[in-house]
C-alpha positions in Angstrom: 65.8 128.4 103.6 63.2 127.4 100.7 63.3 128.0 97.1 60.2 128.6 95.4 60.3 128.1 90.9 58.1 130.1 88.9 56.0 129.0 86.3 58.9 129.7 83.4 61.2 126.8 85.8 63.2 130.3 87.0 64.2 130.0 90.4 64.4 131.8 93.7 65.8 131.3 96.5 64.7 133.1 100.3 65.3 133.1 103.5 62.6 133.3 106.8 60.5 136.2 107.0 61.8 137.6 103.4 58.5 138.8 101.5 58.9 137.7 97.2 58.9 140.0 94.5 59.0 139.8 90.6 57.4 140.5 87.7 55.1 137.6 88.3 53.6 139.4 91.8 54.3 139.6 95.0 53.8 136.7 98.0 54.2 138.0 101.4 56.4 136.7 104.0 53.8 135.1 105.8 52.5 133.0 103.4 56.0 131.9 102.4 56.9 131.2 106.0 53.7 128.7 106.5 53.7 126.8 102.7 55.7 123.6 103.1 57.8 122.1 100.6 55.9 120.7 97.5 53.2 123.0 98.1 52.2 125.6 95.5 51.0 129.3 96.2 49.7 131.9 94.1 51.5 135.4 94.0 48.9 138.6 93.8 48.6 138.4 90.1 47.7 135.0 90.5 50.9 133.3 89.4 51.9 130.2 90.6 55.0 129.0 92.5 56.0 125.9 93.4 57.9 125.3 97.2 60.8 123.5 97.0 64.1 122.3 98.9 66.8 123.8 97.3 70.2 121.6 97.1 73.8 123.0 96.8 73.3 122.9 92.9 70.1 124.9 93.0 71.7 127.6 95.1 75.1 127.9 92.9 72.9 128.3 89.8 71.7 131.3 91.4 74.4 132.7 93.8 76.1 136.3 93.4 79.3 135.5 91.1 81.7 138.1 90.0 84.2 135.6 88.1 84.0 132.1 86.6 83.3 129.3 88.6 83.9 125.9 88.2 81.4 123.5 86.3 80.1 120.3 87.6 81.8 118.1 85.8 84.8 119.3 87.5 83.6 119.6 90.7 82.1 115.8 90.6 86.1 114.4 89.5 87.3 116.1 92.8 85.2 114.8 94.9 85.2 111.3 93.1 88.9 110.7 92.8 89.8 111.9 96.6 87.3 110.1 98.0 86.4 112.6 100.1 84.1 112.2 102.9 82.6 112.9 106.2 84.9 114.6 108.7 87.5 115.5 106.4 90.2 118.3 106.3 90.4 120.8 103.3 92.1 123.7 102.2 90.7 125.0 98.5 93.1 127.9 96.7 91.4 130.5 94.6 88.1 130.8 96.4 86.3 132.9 93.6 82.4 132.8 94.4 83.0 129.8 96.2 81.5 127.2 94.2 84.0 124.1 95.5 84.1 125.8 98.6 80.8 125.0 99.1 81.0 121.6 97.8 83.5 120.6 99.7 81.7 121.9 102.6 78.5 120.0 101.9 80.4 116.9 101.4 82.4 116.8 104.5 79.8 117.8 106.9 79.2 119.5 110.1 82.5 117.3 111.5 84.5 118.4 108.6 85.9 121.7 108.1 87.0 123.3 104.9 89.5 126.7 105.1 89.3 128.5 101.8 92.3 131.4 100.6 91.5 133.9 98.6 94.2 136.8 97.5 90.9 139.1 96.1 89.6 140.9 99.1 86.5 141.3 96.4 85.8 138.1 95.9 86.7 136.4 99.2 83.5 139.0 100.2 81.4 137.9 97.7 82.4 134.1 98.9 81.5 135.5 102.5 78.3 136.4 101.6 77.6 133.5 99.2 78.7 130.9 102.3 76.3 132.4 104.5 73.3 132.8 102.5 73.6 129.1 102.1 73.5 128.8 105.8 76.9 126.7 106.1 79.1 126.9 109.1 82.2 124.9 108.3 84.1 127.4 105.7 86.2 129.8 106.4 87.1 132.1 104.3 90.7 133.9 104.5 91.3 137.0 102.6 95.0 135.8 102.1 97.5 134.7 99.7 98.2 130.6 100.1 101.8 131.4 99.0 102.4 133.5 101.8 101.8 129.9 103.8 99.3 127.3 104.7 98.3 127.9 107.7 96.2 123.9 108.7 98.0 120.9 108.6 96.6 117.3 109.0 94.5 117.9 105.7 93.1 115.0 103.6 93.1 117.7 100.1 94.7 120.5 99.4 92.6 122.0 95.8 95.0 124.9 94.2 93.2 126.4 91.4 96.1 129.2 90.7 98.3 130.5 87.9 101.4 128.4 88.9 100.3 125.7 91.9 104.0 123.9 91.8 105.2 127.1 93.8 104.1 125.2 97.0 103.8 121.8 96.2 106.2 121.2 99.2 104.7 123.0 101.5 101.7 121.4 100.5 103.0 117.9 100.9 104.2 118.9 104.0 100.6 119.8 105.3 98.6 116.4 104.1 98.2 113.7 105.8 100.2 110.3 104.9 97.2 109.3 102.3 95.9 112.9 101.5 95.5 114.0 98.4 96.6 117.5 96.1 94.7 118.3 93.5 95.2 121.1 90.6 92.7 122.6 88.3 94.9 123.9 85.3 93.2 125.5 82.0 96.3 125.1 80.1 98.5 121.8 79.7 101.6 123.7 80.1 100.2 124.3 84.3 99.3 120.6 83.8 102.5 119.4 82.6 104.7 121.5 85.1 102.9 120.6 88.3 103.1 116.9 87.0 106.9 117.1 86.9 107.0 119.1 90.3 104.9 116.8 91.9 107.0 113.6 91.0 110.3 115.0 91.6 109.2 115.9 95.3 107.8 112.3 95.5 104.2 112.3 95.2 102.2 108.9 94.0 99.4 107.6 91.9 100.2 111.1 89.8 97.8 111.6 87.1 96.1 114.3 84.5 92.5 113.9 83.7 90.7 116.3 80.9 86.7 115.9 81.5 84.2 116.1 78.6 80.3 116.0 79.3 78.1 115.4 76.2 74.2 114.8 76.5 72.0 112.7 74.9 68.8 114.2 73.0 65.7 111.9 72.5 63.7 112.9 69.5 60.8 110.4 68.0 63.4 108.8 65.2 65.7 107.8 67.9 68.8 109.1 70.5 71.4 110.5 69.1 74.1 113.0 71.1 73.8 116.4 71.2 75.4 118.7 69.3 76.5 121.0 71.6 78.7 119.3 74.8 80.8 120.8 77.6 84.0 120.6 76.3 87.2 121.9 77.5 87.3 123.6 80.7 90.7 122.6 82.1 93.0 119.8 83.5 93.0 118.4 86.9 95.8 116.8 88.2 95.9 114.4 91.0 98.8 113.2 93.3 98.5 111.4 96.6 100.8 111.7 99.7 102.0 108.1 100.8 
């Protein structure tokens, strides 16, 4: 798979053999199939396109979405806080497009394997489809609803992103490993505060709520000052560990 960016920093991203087409020309298959990566080519109207390798980030920018996903700031505490690795186990609730999914996925590695539940047959398609243009084999996707039971066990994390994710909090402890982590992405406090108390009654450790806020720097030629727009509030995430 290569992605090739047009000269407006737009980008595309194609599989073998798959001829390019926009409003900037057209490149044929062939030529696309021989240019290496960091080579440039020119599209019938003379355009130019750069070749590039596309990373996970590049190809959720641009992946087929029919819901919100979740932003990288997000994403990055998950995958900071559980430590998760190489080889790991992981069961993700509320597939949506499949942005964590794929994540997850990338971090854990061909040894890993990541099982994600979706209740939408709509979206658990478009998830489908979005995990296979990617070319990554170690996702499943199940077109069923977690509450109806968690089907893995041994699991280093268990991500719920649902409307009430304290419903099966022990089933879910049940299904870590001693060590394993839940985690809960809530966009309201009340989800937060709930699955807090849930979670400590049933006797989870090292419990805590984390709100993320991302704000940028701009460099202008009187100084660096932040920006004036930021990536505020998205949700909660709650973390509670298996010991």
């Amino acid at each position: 798979m290569k992605m090739i960016l047009d000269e407006r920093g737009k980008k595309y991203v194609l599989k073998p053999g798959e001829e390019f087409s926009s409003d900037l020309g057209i490149i044929n298959a062939e030529v696309l199939d021989n240019a290496q990566v960091g080579d440039e080519v020119k599209s019938h109207l003379g355009r130019t396109f750069k070749i590039m390798k596309p990373n996970i980030n590049d190809f959720i920018d641009i992946m087929d979405r029919r819901c919100s996903i979740l932003v990288q700031k997000d994403i990055g505490q998950v995958l900071a806080h559980t430590g998760l690795g190489s080889a790991s186990r992981v069961v993700d609730a509320g597939t949506g497009a499949g942005a964590i999914a794929l994540n997850f996925g990338n971090v854990v590695g061909p040894e890993g394997q990541v099982y994600t539940y979706e209740i939408r047959e709509d979206f658990a398609e478009v998830a489908r489809k979005n995990i296979e243009n990617f070319g990554i084999e170690n996702i499943e996707v199940k077109n069923k609803n977690i509450k109806e039971g968690i089907d893995e066990d041994n699991l280093d994390l268990i991500f719920l992103d649902l409307p009430k994710p304290y419903e099966i909090f022990e089933e879910v402890l049940e299904s870590l490993n001693v060590g394993g982590w839940l985690a809960v992405y809530a966009p309201y406090i009340g989800q937060a505060e709930i699955s807090y108390r849930v979670a400590k009654k049933l006797g989870f450790y090292d419990i805590e709520i984390f709100e993320t806020l991302e704000r940028g720097l701009e460099v202008r030629q009187q100084g660096v000052r932040p920006k004036t727009r930021m990536v505020g509030h998205s949700g909660y995430l709650l973390f509670a560990r298996k010991l």
